[in-house]
N, C-alpha and C positions, 0 to 999 in steps of 0.2 A: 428761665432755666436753661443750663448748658446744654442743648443734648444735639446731636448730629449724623452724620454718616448713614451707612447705609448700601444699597447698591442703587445705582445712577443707569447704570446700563444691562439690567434685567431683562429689560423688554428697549424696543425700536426706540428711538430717539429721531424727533423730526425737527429743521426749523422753521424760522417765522417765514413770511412771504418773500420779504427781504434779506433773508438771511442775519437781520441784526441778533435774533436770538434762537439758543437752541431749547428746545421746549423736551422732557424727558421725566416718565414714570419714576416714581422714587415712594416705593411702601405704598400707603395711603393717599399720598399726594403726586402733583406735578409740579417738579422746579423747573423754573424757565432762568438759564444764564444769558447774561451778556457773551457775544460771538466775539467783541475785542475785546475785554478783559477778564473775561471767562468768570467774571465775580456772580453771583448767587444777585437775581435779581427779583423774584417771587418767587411764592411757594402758593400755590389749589389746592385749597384745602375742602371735604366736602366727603370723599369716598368713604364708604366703611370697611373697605377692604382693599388690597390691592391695586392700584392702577394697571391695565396690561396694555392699553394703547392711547395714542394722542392723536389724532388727525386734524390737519388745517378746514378749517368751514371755508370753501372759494369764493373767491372775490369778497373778500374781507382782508381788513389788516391786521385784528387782533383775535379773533375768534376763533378756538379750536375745541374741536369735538374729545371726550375722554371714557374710555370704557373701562370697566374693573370688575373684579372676581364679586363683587355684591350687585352684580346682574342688571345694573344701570348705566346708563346712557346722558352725559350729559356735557350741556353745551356752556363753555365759559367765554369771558370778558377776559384774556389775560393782563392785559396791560390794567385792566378798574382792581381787576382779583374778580370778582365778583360771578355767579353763577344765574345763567338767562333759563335754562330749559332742563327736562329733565325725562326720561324715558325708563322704565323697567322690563326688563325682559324676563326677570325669573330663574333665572340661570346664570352662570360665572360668565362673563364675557373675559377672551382670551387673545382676540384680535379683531379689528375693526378697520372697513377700508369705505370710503364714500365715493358715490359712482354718480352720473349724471350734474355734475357741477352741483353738488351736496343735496340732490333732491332725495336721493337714496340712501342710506347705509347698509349695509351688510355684514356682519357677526360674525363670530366662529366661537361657541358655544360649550361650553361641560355640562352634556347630558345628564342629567339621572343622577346617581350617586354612581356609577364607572367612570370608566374613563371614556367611553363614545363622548363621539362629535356630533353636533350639526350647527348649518349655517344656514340664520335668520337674514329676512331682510327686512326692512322698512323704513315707509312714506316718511321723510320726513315733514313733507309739506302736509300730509292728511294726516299723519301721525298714525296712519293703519299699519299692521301688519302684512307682510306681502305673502299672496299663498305658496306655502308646499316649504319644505327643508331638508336640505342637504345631509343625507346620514351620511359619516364617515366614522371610521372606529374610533383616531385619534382626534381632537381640536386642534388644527394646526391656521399658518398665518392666511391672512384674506387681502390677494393686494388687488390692485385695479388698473387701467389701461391709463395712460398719458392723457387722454381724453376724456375720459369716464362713462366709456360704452357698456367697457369688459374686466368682468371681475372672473379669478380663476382663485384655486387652494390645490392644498396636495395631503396624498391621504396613502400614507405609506408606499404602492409603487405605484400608485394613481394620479392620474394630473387631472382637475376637472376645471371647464372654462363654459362662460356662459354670458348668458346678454344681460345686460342690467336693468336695459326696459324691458326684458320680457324672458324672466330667469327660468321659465322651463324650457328653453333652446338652450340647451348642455349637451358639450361633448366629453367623452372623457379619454385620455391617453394614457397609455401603459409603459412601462420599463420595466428592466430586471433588477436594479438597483430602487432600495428604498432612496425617497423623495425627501430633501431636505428643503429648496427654497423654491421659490416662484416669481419670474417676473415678465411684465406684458409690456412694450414697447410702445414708445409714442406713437406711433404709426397707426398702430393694430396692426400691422401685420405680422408679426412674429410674437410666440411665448418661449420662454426659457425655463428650463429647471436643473437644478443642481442636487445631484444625489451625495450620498453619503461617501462612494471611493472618490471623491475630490469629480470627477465630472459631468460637461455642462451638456444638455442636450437643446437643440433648438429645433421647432417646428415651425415652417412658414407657410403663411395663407389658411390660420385659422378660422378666420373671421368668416367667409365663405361657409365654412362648414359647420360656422355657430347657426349661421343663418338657417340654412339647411335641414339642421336638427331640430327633430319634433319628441314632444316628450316620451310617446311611446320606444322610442330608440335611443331614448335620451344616454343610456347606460353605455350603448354598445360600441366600442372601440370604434377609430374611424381609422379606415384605410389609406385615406388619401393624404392627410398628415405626415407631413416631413422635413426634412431640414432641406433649407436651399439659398439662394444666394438673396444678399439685404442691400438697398438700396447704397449709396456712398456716402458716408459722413457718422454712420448710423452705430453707436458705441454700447457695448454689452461689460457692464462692471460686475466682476466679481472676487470674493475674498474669502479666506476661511481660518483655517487653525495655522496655517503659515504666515501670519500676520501680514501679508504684503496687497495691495492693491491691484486688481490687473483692469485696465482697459482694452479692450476685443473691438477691435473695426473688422466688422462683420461681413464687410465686401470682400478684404483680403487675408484677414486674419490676423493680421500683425496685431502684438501687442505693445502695450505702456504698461512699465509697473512702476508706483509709490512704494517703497520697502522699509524695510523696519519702522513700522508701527508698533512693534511692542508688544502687543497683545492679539488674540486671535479675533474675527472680524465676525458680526454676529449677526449684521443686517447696514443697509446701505439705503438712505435716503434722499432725494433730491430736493433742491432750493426751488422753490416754486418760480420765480422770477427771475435766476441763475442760474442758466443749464452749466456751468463752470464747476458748480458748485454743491456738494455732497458731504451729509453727517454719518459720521461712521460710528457704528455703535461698536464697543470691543467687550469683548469675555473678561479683559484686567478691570473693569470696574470706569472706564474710559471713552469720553466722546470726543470725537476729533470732527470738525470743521475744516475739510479739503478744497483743494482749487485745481479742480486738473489741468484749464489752462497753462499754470503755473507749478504746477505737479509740486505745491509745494502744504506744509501745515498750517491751517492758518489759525487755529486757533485749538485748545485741546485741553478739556475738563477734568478732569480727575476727582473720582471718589476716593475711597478708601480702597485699598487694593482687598483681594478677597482672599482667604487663606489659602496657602500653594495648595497644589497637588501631588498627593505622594507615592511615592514609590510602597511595592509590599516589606512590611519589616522595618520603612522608615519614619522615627522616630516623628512624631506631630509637633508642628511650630507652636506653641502653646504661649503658656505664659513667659515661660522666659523668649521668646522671642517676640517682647511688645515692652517696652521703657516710655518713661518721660524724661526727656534731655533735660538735665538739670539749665537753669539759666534763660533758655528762650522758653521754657516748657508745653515742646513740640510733643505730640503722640508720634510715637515710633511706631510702625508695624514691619512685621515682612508678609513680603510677596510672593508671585510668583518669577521664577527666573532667579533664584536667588538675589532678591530686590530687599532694600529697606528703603522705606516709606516715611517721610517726616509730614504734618497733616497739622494745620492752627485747628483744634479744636472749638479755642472760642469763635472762629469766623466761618468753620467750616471749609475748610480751601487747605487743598494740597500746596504748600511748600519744599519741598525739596525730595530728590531720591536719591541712594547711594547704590551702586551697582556692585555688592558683594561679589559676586564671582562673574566674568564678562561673558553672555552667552547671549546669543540670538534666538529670538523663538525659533522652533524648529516643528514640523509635523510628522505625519506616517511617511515612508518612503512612498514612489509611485507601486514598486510591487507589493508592499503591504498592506498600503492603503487597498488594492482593487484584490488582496485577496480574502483580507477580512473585513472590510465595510467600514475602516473606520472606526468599529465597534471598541475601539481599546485605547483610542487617540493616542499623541504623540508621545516620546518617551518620556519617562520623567525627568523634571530639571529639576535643577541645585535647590536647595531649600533651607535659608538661614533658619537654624534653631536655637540659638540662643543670641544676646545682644546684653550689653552691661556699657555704661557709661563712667567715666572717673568722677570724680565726686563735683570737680568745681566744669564739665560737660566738654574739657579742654582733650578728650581721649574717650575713643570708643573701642570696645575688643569685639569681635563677632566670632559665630563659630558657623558654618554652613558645611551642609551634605551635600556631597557631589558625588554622580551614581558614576563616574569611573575614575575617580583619584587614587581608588586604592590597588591593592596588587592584581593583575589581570585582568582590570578592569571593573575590580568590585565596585561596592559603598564605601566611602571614607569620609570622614571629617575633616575640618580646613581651617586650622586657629589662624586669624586674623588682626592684625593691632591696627587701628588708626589714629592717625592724627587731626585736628583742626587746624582747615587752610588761616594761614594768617593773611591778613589786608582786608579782613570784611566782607569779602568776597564769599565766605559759609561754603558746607562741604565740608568732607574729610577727604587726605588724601592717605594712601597706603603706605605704611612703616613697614610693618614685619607680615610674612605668610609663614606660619608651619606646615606641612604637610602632615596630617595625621597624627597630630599629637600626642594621645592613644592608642593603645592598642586595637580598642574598638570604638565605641561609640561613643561621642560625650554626650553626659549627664546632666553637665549644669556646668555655671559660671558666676562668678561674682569677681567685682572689682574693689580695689581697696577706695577707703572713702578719701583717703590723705596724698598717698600715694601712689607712684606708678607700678602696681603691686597690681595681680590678679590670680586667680586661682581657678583650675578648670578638673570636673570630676569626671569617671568612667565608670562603665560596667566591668573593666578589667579588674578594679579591684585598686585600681593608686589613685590618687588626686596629683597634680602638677603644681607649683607654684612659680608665675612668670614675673621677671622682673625685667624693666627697663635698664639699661647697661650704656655707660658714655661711648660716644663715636670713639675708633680707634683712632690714635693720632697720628696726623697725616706728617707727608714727608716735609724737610722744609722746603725744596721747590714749589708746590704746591701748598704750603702755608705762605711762602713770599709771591705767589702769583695771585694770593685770594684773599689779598692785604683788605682790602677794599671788599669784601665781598660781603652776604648778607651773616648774622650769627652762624654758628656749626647745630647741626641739628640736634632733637634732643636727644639721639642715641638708641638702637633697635633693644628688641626685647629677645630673652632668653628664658630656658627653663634654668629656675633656681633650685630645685630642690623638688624630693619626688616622697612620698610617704602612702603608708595603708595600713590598714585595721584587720588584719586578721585575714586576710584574704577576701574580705566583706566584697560586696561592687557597690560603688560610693556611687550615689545617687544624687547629692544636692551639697550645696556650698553657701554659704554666706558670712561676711565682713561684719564684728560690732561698731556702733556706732563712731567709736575712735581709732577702730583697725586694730588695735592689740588681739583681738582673738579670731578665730575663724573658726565657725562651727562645719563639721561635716558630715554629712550622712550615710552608714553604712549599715545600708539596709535597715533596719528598723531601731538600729541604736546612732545616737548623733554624738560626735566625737570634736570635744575641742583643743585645739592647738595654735601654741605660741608662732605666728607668719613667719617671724625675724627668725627663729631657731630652730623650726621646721619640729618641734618639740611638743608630745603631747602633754595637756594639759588637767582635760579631765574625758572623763570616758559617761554619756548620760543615757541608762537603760530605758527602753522601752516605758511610757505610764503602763499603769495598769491598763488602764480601759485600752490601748491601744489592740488595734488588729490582729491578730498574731499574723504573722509572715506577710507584712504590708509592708514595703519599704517608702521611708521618705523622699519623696519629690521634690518639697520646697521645704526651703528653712528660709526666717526672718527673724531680725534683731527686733523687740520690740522699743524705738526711739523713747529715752525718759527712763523706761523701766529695766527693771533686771531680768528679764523674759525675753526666752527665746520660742517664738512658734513655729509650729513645724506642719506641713499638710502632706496627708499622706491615702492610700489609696489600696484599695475600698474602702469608701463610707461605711457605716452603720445605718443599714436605711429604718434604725428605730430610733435612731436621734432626734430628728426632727420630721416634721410631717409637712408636705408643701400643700396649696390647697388645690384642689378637681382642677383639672386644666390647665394648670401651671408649665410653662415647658421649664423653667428654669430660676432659682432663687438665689438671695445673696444675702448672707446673717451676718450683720458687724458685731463683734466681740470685747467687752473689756479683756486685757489682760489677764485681770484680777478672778474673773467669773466667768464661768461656762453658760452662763444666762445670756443672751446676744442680748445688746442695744438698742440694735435692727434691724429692719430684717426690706428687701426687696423682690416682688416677684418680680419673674419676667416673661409674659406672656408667648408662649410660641417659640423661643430662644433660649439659649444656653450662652453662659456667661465664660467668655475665652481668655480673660484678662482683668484683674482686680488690679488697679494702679492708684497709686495717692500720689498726689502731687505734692514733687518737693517744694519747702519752704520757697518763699521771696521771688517765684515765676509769678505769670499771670493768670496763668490755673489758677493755683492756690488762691490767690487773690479775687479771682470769682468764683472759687466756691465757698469761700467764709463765711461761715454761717451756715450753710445748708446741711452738713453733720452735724450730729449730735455732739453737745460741749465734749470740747477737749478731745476732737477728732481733725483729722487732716481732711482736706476736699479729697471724696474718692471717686475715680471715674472707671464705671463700667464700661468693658468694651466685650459686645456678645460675640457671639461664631458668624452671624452674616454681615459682621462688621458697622453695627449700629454702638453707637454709644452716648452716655452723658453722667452726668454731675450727680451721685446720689443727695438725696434730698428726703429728709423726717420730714414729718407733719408739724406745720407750725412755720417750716422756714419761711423766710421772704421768698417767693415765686420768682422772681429774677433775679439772677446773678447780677453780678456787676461787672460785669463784660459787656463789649456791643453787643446788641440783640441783635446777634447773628450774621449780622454785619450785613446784610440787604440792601440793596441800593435799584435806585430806583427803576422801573420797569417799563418808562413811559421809551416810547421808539421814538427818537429824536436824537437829530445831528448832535455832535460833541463840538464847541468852539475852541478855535486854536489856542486861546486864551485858557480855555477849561482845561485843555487836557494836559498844560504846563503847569500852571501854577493855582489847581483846584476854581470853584466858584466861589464868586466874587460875593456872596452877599452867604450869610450863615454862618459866619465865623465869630459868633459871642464866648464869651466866657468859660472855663470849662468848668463842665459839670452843671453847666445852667439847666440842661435837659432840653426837650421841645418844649417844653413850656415858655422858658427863658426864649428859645431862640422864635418862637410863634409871635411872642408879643414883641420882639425887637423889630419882627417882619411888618408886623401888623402898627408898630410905629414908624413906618418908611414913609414917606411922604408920595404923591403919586406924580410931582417932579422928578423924583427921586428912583422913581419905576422907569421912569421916558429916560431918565439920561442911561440908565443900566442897559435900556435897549440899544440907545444911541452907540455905547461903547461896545454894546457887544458888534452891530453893524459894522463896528469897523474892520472887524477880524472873520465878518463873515467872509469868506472867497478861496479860492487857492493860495497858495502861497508865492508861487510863481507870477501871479496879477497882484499883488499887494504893491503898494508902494512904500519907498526906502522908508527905514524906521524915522530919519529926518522928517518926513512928514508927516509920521504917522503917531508920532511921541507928543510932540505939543499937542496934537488934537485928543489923544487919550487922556495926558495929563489935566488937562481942560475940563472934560467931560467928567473925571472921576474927582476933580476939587468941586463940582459943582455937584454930584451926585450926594457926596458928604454935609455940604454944608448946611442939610433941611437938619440932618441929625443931629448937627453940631452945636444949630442954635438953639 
């Protein structure tokens, strides 16, 4: 079954020992990606709830510790998949740090049914319970010293640190600013924390005064705590809603920044074996693999982006801003930063982004930030709300809200046309920008299915209708200097023609199947009209059963039939009944009958986008079959951005797509050989399946195994110590005529 996405960077994201993978809470599970090709390489599956942290077990290569909101503790195999140990605490685990080279753990806990904290500790060698626990109001994170003496957390303006052989030596330090992060230096001699107005506070020569502290005083602030100067070499990272990197050499100050990241930075972790080298978890949905050496990206994952943040008043990226690109059939989403998102569903893997409106992350200024806390974050950015495709994927329109386009600095909207880069190259580039199309808001959007036709609605009370227009002709100097040059372009777009209903505010748009009609929505009556003659056609009242004073949202052609559906708002919440529990459901409909066909709960979630996939993609093509007859593949995509393939009872269980496209997990070098021209042995027939390709393996000869090896030896080394291909062609060619010929005969 299709199904994917999600958020990737909810919680910390750590990597392997080696850096070759990054390891990251995802729902239920941990996905662990390839670090060079950022492909999906397992999935830990086991949790009944939540993942909230992943920690490396030391001195090990594959083995990492996993805590989640069902109050368990446990330790996997990741490169086998497989689960070794298993611990329950009784309580939501929220973060996890391990201290004395993994003989400890340590917790941070959902108390009770509130929201109190505390943090647990325990043996992992005895498997006991360590005495006594940390109350704190909130569960916040638990990290640990470079060495794993000292474990510290924070608890709104509270820093508390303590020893991890002998946790009731606790100090704790005060500010006036609430506490957002925590971090203790390789050394031990320094802790840092970062509050909510953007600064960082450092205390030096804690360790001393851990020592020192006995439990009866365990509580009481320590005076001697303060900030002073750090040995030389000794680097302080940090990151926030400014998206940019700062490295702090803490002798003199000076900083290093990595900038534009994209997205704001939400925790920062290091390569156990590369002090170079740090996974950046980001608030877009995003893990980045950095090299500070080299201050450069080296590698960088991508979920699904998660719905923008809006402005008060500004309209919600909803459905019309989520398609599927006719052709490659990519999931569209938007972002934030006025982003769209193209995303392989069947692979699960980010493909492309388009930068709708060009802006930089940005945060609170410094005096706003230190006058309210933070408490309101940055201002809002652009936010694509609608998106429409031409029919054959060759032309995209977008519409986005930007909070100062319009007069004074207001809200405005931003009609947008693009085009598709030619040479294969993928992307759109920009045709036309309107400014403000309408008067006020747009409503809605559709494209013509035939034509470079579109149509965009308002709460003003008109609809637009834009049309594509030839380039003006140029002069002849410049036609006789561009003899040679590539074709003339296809020509910008213009409003054709303006119309409205009674003063109604036109709410939604939609194209028939062959483009001769366009239905419109004015307010609770939907009105249709001739595109070509801007000419009304017919005018269709309210059903009965409708809402009274509900205006329509969306209209759809129904394909085949002579039905037009329309969704509109408020429900009737006596129509249907969902069951105890449900956050969220999804009833498919004949045309014909108000009776649904079927029906989908969705546990805990709200369904943000209904999309069928058009004809002759590769959607379509794996989801065939999984609807009921004489239904298109539909895929759900909820509000935290999960989605997949709805699916009746009875269907086949898997698509016919790659299973999810996974590859393999095992941590081993790539051959020069491999990463040119794939491996050398697996390539049977298609559609053989592993079955086919199992018994082909399982027919090799074990000649046949030695000389694979033999030839891979050749390629094992640098590239720089290889010898010229003259010497190294007859011996390969050699090797692989003899590899062949056990199969041959």
């Amino acid at each position: 079954m299709v199904s994917g996405g999600g958020p990737v960077s909810q919680w910390p994201a750590v990597a392997s020992a080696t850096g070759r993978f990054i390891l990251t809470p995802a729902a239920t599970t941990v996905k662990v990606f390839s670090s060079v090709s950022s492909a999906l390489t397992a999935v830990l599956t086991g949790h009944v709830a939540d993942v909230t942290a992943v920690a490396l077990a030391p001195n090990t290569e594959s083995q990492v510790w996993t805590a989640s909101l069902d109050g368990t503790l446990r330790l996997w195999d990741f490169l086998e998949g497989t689960e070794l140990k298993s611990y329950d605490f009784g309580d939501a685990i929220v973060s996890l740090a391990l201290a004395l080279q993994g003989r400890r753990a340590f917790v941070a806990l959902r108390w009770g049914e509130g929201r109190a904290g505390r943090v647990a500790g325990l043996d992992l060698v005895t498997g006991r319970m360590l005495p006594g626990k940390l109350a704190t109001h909130n569960p916040g994170a638990v990290v640990v010293s470079g060495k794993g003496n000292y474990v510290a957390t924070v608890d709104r303006h509270s820093l508390h640190v303590w020893s991890a052989e002998r946790p009731e030596q606790r100090i704790v330090l005060h500010t006036t600013k609430r506490l957002t992060c925590v971090a203790l230096d390789a050394n031990e001699k320094r802790v840092a924390a970062g509050d909510a107005s953007g600064r960082i506070s450092v205390w030096h020569g804690f360790a001393p005064a851990v020592a020192a502290a006995f439990p009866e005083d365990a509580a009481a602030p320590m005076e001697g705590i303060e900030a002073g100067p750090a040995p030389q070499g000794v680097y302080l990272l940090s990151g926030g809603q400014e998206a940019v990197l700062v490295a702090w050499q803490l002798d003199t100050g000076k900083r290093t920044y990595l900038p534009r990241l994209a997205g704001p930075l939400t925790a920062i972790s290091p390569v156990a074996r590369d002090a170079a080298r740090y996974v950046l978890t980001q608030a877009d949905n995003t893990l980045r693999l950095v090299n500070l050496a080299t201050m450069r990206v080296e590698c960088s994952v991508h979920g699904l982006r998660p719905e923008p943040r809006l402005a008060p008043g500004q309209p919600r990226a909803g459905p019309a801003a989520a398609a599927i690109a006719p052709g490659s059939g990519a999931l569209v989403v938007a972002g934030s930063n006025a982003l769209l998102q193209f995303y392989d569903a069947l692979r699960d893997r980010h493909i492309d982004k388009l930068q709708v409106a060009p802006r930089n992350a940005v945060s609170l200024t410094e005096q706003d930030a230190a006058a309210f806390g933070g408490l309101y974050g940055p201002p809002p950015a652009p936010c694509v709300s609608h998106a429409a495709f031409s029919g054959d994927g060759a032309a995209l329109a977008t519409v986005d809200v930007r909070a100062d386009a319009g007069a004074a600095g207001s809200a405005a909207p931003v009609l947008q046309f693009w085009d598709a880069r030619s040479g294969g190259g993928g992307g759109f580039a920009l045709n036309t920008q309107i400014a403000e199309p309408h008067r006020r808001s747009v409503t809605g959007l559709a494209y013509h299915p035939g034509e470079d036709l579109a149509v965009t609605t308002s709460d003003d009370g008109t609809f637009r209708v834009w049309a594509r227009v030839a380039a003006p002709p140029r002069t002849r100097a410049a036609v006789a200097g561009a003899a040679a040059a590539a074709p003339a372009a296809k020509g910008h777009w213009l409003c054709r023609s303006v119309g409205s209903y009674r003063d109604a505010p036109m709410t939604a748009a939609a194209f028939s199947a062959d483009g001769s009609l366009v239905a419109v929505a004015a307010g609770d009556t939907v009105t249709l009209w001739d595109p070509a003659a801007n000419a009304l056609v017919a005018v269709l009242p309210p059903p009965a059963a409708h809402p009274p004073g509900s205006p329509f949202t969306r209209l759809a052609f129904v394909p085949g039939t002579p039905y037009l559906a329309g969704a509109a708002g408020p429900p009737n919440p006596g129509s249907y009944r969902k069951g105890a529990g449900v956050g969220g459901a999804v009833l498919l409909f004949d045309a014909a009958s108000a009776a649904p066909k079927a029906a989908w709960a969705l546990p805990g979630a709200r369904a943000s986008a209904l999309l069928f996939a058009p004809p002759g993609t590769p959607l379509a093509s794996a989801g065939s079959g999984l609807g009921p007859a004489g239904a298109s593949a539909l895929l759900i995509l909820t509000a935290d951005r999960r989605f997949t393939l709805a699916r009746v009872p009875g269907a086949p269980a898997e698509a016919a797509a790659p299973a999810a496209g996974i590859e393999s997990a095992r941590e081993q070098g790539v051959l020069g050989y491999e990463a040119a021209f794939g491996k050398a042995q697996g390539g049977g027939k298609a559609g053989g399946g592993a079955d086919a390709e199992a018994a082909a393996l399982a027919a090799t000869s074990e000649a046949a195994a030695a000389a694979a090896g033999s030839w891979q030896s050749l390629f094992d080394a640098p590239s720089h110590v290889l010898p010229p291909l003259s010497v190294l062609c007859p011996a390969f060619l050699e090797v692989m005529v003899g590899a062949q010929a056990p199969a041959d005969a």
